[in-house]
N, C-alpha and C positions, 0 to 999 in steps of 0.2 A: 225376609218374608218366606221363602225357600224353610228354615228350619220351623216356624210359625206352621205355616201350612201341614208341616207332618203333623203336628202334635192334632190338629181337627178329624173329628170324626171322616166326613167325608165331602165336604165342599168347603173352598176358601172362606164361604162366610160364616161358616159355623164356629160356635163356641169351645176354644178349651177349657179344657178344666180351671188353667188360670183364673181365666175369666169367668168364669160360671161360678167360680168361690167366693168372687166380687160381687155379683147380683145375685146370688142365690139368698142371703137374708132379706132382702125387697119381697122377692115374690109371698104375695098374699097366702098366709095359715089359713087351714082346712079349718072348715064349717067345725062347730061341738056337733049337728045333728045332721040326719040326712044319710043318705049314701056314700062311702069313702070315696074320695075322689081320684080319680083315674088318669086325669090327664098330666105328662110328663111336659113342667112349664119350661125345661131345657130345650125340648124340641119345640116346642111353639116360640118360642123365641130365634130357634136355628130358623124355621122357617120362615119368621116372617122377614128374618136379615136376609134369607137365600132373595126371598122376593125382591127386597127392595134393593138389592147389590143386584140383578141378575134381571131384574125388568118384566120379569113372567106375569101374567095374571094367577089371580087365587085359584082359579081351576087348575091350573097348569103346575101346581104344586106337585115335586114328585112324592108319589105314594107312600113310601116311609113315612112319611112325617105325620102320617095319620088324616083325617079326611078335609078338606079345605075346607069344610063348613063347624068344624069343631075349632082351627087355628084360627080361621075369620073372626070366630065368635070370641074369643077370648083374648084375641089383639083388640078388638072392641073393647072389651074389660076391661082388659090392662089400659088399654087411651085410658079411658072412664077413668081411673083410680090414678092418673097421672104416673105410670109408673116406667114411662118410658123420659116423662121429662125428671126425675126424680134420678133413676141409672145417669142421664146425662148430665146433670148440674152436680152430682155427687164425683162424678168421674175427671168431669171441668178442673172443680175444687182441687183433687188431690192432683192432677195434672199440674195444676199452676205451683202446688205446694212442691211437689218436683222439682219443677225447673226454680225453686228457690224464691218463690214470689209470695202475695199474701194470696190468701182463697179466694178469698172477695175483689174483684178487678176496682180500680181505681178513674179509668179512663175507656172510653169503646168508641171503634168507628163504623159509621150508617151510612147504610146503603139499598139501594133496591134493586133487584131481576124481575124483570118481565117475562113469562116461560108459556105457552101453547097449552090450553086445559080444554080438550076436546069432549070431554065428557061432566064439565063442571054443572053446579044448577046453575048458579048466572056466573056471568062473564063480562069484562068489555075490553075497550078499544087501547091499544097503548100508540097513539099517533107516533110519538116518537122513534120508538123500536119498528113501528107496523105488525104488531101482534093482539091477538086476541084470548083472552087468557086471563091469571088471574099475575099477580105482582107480587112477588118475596120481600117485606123490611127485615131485613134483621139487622143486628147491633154485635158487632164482636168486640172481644178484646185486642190489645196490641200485638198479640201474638197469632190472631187470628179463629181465637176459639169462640164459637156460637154463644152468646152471650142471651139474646130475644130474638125471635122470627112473629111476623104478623101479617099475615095472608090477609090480601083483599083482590077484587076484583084490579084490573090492568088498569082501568081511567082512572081510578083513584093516585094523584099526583104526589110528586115521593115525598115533598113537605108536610102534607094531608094524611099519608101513613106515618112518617115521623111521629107525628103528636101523639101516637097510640102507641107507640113504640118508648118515647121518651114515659108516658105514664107507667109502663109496665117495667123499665128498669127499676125507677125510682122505689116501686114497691119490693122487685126481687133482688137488686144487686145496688141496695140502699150507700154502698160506698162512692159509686161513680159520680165524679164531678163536671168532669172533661170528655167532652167528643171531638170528633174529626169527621169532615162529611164537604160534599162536593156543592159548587156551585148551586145545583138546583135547590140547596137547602139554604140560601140565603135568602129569606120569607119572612116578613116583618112577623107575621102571626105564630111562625114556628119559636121565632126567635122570641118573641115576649114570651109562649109557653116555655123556653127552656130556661128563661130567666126566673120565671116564678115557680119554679121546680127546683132553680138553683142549680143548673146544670151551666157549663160555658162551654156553649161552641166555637172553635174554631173553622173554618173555613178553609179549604185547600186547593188552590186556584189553580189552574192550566193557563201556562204564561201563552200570550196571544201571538208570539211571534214562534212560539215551537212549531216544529211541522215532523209528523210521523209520530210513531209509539215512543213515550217516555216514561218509567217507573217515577210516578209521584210520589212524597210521603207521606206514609200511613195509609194511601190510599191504595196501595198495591196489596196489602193485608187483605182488605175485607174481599177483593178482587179472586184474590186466593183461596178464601172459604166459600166463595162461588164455583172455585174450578173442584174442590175437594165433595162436592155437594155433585158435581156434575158426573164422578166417577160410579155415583149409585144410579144404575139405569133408572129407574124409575121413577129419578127428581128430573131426567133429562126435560120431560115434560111433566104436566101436572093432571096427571093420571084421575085423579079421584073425584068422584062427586061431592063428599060433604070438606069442608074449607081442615074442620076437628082430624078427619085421617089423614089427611093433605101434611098438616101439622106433627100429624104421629110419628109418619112416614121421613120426616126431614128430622124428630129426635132422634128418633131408629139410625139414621143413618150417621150423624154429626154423634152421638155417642156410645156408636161403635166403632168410631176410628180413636174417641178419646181412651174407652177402654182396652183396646188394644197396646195402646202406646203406654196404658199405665202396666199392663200386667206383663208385659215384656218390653222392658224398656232396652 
């Protein structure tokens, strides 16, 4: 990390050049008409990772990076054009191809966080946790890498996000057959949708006679891309009012650890 860090302009979250060689064909070609365009999409990108690594508000952007209402405005954009979940599932891909596997994962395990969203439009109750806030599904692979994420409010129950979750793999990562997932997903209704989707869950039980902390499997995984997610201050809680930046903000962060790890391996 130490030799990583030299090569950034000037803050650990900024882009090398490695990596900017990586996403530099993604960022959207200049209008045929109109006024040449001005803004440098390197830095808008440096700053929106400084934010979401470092927790600051959009005001609180330091001044280089140009005025917080132009970076605001074009991380808006970029959401819009999906191009921050596009860097991330590109990034996934060539990560797993890496480490020697197929692109397309095979198998993913689900899970939900409950996280404090003080400034959401709505909200509710997670009796369980005692939080108020909205609820993270997501789905990774076996090795831990963000697969789907699907933001709801907190009362909504993790079997009941499940089923939103199992619809949107099936369409983006058309390979997976196999899940892994806790107790609370053992739900008649969850389990008939994964069956008519053709997915097989498996179930991963806490034997009842354990007492204290014990590494289950596969369930320590997903466990893991919560603590990974927890290192960008600004997932710590769920800062944002619409659910769409909430979402941006956790690709931003989940695929910049993958780019990282591809362009300096």
């Amino acid at each position: 990390m130490a030799q990583i860090a030299k090569k950034t302009k000037r803050y650990p979250s900024d882009l090398t050049d490695e990596e900017w060689e990586r996403i530099a064909p993604l960022m959207p070609a200049p209008g045929r008409r109109g006024r040449p365009r001005e803004v440098d999409f390197r830095e808008v990108v440096n700053a929106v990772r400084y934010l979401v690594r470092s927790g600051c508000g959009w005001r609180m952007l330091p001044i280089h990076f140009g005025p917080w209402q132009t970076v605001y405005g074009w991380f808006r954009e970029l959401a819009r054009r999906f191009l921050f979940q596009t860097i991330h599932d590109v990034a996934l891909m060539v990560d797993r191809e890496g480490a020697g596997r197929e692109a397309s994962p095979s198998a993913a395990v689900i899970d939900s966080q409950s996280v404090k969203a003080p400034q959401a439009e709505t909200r509710g109750y997670d009796a369980g946790k005692k939080i108020v806030g909205r609820k993270r599904h997501i789905a990774v692979d076996t090795d831990g890498r963000l697969l789907m994420v699907n933001l709801t409010t907190a009362d909504i129950s993790d079997s009941a996000g499940a089923q939103m979750i199992l619809d949107a793999i099936r369409k983006r990562w058309p390979w997976v057959k196999h899940l892994f997932a806790d107790g609370a997903y053992d739900r008649q209704q969850l389990m008939d949708k994964a069956a008519f989707l053709e997915f097989v869950v498996e179930i991963i039980r806490r034997s009842d006679d354990q007492k204290g902390f014990h590494v289950l499997p596969r369930r320590w995984v997903v466990e893991r891309t919560f603590g990974w997610m927890m290192r960008w201050r600004r997932l710590v809680r769920d800062y944002e009012q619409r659910i769409d930046v909430s979402h941006a903000m956790i690709l931003v962060a989940m695929g910049g650890n993958l780019l990282r790890r591809n362009a300096h391996p």
